[in-house]
VMD Tcl script that draws the C-alpha trace (Angstrom):
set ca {
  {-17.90 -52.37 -7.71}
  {-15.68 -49.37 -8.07}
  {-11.70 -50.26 -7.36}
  {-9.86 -47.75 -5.04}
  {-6.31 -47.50 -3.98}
  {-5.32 -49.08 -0.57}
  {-4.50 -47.07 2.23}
  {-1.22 -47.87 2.13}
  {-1.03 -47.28 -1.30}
  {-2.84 -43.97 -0.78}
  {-0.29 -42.93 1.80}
  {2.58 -43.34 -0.01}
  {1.54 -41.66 -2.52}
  {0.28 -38.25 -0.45}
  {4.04 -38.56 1.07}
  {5.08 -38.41 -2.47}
  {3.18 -35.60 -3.50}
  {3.87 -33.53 0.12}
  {7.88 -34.12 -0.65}
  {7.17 -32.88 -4.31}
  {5.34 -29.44 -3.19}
  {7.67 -28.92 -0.72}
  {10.12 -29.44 -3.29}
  {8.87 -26.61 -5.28}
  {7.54 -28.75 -7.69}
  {4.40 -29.03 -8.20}
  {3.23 -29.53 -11.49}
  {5.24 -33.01 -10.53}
  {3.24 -33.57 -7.65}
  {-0.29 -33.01 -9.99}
  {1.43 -35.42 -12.12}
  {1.47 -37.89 -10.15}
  {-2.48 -38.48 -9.03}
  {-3.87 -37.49 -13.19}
  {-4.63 -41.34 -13.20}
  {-6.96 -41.13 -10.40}
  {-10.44 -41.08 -10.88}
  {-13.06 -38.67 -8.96}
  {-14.36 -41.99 -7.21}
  {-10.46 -42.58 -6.19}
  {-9.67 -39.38 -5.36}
  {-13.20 -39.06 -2.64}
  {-11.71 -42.08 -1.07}
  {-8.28 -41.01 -0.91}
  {-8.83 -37.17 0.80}
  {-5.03 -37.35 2.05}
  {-4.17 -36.87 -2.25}
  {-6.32 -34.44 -2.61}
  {-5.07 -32.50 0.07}
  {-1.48 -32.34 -1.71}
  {-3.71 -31.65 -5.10}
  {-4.91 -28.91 -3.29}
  {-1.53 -27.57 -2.24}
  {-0.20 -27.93 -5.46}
  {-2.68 -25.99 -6.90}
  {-2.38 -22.81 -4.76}
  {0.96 -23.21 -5.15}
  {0.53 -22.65 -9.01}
  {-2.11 -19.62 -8.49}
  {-4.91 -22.15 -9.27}
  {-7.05 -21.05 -6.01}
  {-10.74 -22.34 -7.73}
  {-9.24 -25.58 -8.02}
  {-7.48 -25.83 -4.77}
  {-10.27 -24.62 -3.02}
  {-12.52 -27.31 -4.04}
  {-10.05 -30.31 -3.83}
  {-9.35 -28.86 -0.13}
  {-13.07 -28.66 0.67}
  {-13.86 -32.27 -0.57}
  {-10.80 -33.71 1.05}
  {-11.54 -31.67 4.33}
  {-15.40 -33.48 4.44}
  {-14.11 -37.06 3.45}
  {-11.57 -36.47 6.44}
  {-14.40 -35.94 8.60}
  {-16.48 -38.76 7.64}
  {-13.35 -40.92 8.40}
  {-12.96 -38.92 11.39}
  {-9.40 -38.30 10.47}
  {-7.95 -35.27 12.48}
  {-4.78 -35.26 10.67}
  {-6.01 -34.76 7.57}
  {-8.52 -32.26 8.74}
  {-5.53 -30.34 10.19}
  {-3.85 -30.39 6.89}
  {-7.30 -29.24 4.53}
  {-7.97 -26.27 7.38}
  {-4.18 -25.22 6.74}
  {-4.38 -25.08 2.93}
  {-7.66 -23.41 2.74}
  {-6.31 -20.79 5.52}
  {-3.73 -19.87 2.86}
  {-6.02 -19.68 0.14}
  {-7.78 -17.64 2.52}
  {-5.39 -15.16 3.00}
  {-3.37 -14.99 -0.26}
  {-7.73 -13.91 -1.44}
  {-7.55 -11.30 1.11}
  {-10.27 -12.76 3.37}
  {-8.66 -12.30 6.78}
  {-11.71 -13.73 8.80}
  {-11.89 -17.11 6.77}
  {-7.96 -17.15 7.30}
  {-8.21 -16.77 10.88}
  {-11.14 -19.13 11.11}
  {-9.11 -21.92 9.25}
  {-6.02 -21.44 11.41}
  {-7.33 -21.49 14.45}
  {-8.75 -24.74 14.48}
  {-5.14 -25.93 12.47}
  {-3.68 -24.57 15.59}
  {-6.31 -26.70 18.33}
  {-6.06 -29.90 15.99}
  {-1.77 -29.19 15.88}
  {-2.19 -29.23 19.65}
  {-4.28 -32.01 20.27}
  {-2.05 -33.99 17.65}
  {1.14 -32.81 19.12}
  {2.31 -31.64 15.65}
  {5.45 -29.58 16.28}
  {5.83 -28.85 12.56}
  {2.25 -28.18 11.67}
  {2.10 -25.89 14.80}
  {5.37 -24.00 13.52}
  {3.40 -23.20 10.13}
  {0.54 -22.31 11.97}
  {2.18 -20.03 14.14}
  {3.80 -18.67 11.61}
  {0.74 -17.81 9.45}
  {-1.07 -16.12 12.28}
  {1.82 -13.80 12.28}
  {0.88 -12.90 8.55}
  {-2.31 -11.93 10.36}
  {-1.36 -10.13 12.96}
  {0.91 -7.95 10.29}
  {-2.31 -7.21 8.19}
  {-4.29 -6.00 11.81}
  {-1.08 -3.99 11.87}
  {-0.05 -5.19 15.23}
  {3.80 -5.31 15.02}
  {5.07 -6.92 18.33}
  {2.39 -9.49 18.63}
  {3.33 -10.67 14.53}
  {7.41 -10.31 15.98}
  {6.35 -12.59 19.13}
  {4.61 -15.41 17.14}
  {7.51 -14.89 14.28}
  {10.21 -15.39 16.94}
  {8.18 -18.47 18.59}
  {8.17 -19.71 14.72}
  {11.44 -19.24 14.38}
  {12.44 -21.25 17.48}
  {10.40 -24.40 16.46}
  {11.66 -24.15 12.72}
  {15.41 -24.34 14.19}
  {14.45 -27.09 16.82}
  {13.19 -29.13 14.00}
  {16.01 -28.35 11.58}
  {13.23 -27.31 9.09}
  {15.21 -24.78 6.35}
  {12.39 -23.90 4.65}
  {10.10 -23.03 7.55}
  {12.90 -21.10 8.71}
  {13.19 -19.23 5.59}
  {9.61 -18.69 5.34}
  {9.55 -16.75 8.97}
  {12.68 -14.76 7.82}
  {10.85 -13.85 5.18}
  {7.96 -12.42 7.32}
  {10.01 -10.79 10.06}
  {11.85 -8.68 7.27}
  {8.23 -6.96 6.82}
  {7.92 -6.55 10.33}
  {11.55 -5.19 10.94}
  {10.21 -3.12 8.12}
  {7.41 -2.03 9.74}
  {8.76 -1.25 13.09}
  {11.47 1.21 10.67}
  {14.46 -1.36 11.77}
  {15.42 -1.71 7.91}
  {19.07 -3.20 8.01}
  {17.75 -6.01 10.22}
  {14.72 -6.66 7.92}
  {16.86 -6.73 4.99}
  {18.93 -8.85 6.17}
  {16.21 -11.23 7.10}
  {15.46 -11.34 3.76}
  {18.80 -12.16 2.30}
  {19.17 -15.06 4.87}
  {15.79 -16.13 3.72}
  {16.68 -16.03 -0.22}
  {19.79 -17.76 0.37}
  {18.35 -20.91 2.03}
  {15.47 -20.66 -0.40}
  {18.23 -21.03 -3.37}
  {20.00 -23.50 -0.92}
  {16.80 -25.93 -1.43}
  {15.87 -25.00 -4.91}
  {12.62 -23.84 -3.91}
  {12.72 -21.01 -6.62}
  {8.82 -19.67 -5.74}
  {10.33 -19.25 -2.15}
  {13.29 -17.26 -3.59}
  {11.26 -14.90 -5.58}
  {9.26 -14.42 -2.36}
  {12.48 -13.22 -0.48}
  {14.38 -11.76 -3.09}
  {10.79 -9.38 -3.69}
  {10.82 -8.50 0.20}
  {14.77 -7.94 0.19}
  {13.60 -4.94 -2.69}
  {10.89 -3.74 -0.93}
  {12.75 -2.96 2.46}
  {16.07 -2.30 0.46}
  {13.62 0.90 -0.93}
  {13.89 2.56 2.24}
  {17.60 2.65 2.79}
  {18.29 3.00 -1.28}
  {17.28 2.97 -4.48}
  {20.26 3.52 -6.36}
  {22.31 -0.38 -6.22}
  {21.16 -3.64 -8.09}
  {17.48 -3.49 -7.33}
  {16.44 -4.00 -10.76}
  {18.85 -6.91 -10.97}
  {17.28 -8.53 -8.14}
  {13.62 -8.15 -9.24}
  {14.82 -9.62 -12.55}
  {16.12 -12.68 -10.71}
  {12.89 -12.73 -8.69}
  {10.79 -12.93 -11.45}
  {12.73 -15.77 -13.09}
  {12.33 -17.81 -10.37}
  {8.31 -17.18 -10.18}
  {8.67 -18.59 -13.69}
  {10.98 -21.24 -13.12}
  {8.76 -22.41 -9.93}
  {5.42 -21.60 -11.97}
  {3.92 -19.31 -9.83}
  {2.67 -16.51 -11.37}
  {0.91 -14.84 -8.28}
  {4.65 -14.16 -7.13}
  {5.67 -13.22 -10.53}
  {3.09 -10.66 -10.94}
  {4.51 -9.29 -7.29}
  {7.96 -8.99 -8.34}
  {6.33 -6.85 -11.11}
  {4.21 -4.67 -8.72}
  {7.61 -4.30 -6.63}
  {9.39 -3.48 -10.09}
  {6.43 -0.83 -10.34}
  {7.14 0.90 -7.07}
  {10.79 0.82 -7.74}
  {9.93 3.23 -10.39}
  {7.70 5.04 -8.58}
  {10.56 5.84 -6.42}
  {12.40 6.95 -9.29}
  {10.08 9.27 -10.67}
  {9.81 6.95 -13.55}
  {5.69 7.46 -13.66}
  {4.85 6.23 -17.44}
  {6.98 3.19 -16.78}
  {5.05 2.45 -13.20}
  {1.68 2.93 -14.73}
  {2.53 0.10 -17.32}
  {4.59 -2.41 -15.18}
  {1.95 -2.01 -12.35}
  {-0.82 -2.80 -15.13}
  {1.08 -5.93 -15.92}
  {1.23 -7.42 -12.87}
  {-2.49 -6.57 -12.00}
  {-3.79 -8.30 -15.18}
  {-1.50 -10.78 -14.25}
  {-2.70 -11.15 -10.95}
  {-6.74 -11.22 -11.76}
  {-6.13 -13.84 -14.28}
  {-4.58 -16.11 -11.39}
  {-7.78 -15.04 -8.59}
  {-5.30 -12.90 -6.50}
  {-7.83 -9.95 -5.85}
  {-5.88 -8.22 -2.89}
  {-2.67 -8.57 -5.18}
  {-4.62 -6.65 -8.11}
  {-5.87 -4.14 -5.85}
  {-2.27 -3.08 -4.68}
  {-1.26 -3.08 -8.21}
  {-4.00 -0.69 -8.67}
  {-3.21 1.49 -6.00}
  {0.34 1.69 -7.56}
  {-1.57 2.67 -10.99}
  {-3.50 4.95 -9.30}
  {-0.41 7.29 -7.73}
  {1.84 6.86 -10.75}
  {-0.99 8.30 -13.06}
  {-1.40 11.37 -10.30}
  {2.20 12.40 -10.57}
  {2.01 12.22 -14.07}
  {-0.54 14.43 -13.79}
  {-3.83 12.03 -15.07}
  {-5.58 13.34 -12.16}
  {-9.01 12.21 -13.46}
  {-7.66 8.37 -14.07}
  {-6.10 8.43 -10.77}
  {-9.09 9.12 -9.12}
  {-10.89 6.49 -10.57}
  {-8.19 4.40 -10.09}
  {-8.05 5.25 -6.53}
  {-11.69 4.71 -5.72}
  {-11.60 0.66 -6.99}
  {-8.60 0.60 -5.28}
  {-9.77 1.71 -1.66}
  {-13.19 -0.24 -2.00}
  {-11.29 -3.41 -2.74}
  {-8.73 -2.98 -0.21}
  {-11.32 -1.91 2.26}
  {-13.00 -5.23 1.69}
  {-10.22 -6.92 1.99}
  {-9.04 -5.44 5.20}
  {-5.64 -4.68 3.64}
  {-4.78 -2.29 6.91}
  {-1.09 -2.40 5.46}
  {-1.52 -1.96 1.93}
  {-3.84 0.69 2.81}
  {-1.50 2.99 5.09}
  {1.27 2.48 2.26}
  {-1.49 3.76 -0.72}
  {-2.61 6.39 1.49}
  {1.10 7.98 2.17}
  {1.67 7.44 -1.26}
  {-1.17 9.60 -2.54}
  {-0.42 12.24 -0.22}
  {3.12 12.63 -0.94}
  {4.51 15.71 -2.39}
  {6.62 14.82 -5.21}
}
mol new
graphics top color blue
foreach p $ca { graphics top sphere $p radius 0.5 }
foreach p [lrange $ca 0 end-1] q [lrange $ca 1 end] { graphics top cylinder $p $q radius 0.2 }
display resetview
């Protein structure tokens, strides 16, 4: 007879692992469940669900991926809802951060119904909050601002800090978008400094790499370097290499800007071999884009144009609408 772990014993320790993710810590939170066997761990699909988090959280999408599927099919055999809710949202973001906007949206929408049905305020702010992300990539500016602001709303009614610093993160790069820079960028400063305020150092190299990217467009002459530095100390500090190899495709395009082409080429090759190693393909693809224009104004036309083929076809099939529009001004430009 195979011994599992009781259910109260299993939900204490999913509450453990939830506080430890959200804690930016999740190498702590894998720590936790390495005594569990694979017989525990199909019984206990609330675990695996924070394995799963923990996981993406590290760049480790294979692995989260699978630990989200199995818990999201022992959920249903228990006919759990909750914890359904919770595998849909994780592999929504897996989703996404792989560039698959259609499995995204699939995932989130039924988060959102099951949120609903539950009358999960918190789960329905995430939610909310990563549909916006969608509605940024479709390019559709007031209907991400609507569902940012409505995110925003139920983070401060619930006295969540990090949710709200994760939606000031995301209306800086719609303030972007819409050209209203100041108000973007300082978005993004509000959301570093209650990132820093928690210690969640993966969510501070998120914001401090969005402060940079909007700061671009008003100028490129203060601390930017500086702050990409910091950025990509927290990535490290957090483990999180997916947003350490963005801080280096931001450090790229800084350069870029500063008609520092050799340097872009190389930094932006950095963080795409950084970012393929950790299964980020729509991340590698905008590092390649950024490969692909520094090599033209250095005048490697036939590189660049290799380089920009892969990088259309991949962010063609990843629907990258944004990323795309940014490559294609880029490209253009007369320098």
């Amino acid at each position: 007879m195979i011994d599992t772990l009781s259910d109260e014993a299993t939900q204490s320790l999913a509450v453990e692992m939830r506080l430890l993710v959200d804690a930016g810590r999740p190498d702590d939170a894998l720590a936790k469940a390495e005594s569990l066997t694979e017989a525990e761990l199909r019984e206990s699909p609330e675990v695996e669900v924070e394995m799963a988090r923990a996981f993406a959280r590290t760049g480790h999408f294979e692995r989260a991926t699978a630990r989200a599927t199995t818990a999201l099919w022992g959920a249903r055999v228990r006919r759990d809802l909750r914890c359904q809710m919770r595998a849909n949202l994780v592999l929504g973001g897996i989703a996404f951060e792989q560039g698959h906007p259609h499995a995204a949206e699939h995932h989130f929408g039924l988060v959102r119904v099951l949120a609903t049905s539950l009358g999960d305020r918190q789960v329905q702010q995430k939610v909310t909050n990563n549909l916006s992300l969608l509605a940024l990539q479709r390019q559709d500016f007031q209907a991400a601002e609507a569902l940012l602001q409505s995110a925003l709303r139920l983070a401060e009614e619930l006295a969540d800090l990090r949710a709200q610093a994760e939606v000031l993160h995301n209306l800086n790069i719609t303030n972007r978008n819409l050209g209203q820079f100041e108000v973007g960028a300082r978005a993004a400063g509000r959301a570093a400094q209650i990132a820093e305020q928690l210690n969640d150092w993966s969510l501070v190299a998120i914001a401090l790499g969005g402060l940079v990217e909007t700061s671009l467009w008003i100028d490129t002459s203060g601390n930017l370097e500086g702050l990409i530095d910091r950025a990509i100390d927290c990535a490290r500090r957090a483990g999180d290499p997916i947003r350490e190899a963005n801080a280096g495709r931001i450090r790229a395009v800084l350069a870029l800007k500063r008609k520092q082409f050799t340097a872009a080429f190389d930094q932006a090759a950095e963080a795409r071999r950084l970012a393929l190693e950790n299964q980020s393909d729509l991340l590698a693809a905008e590092c390649t884009a950024v490969m692909a224009v520094a090599k033209k104004r250095a005048h490697g036309e036939s590189l660049a144009t290799v380089l920009r083929q892969e990088a259309t076809a991949s962010l063609d099939r990843h629907q990258a609408f944004l990323e795309t529009e940014w490559f294609e001004r880029e490209w253009a430009a007369v320098v």
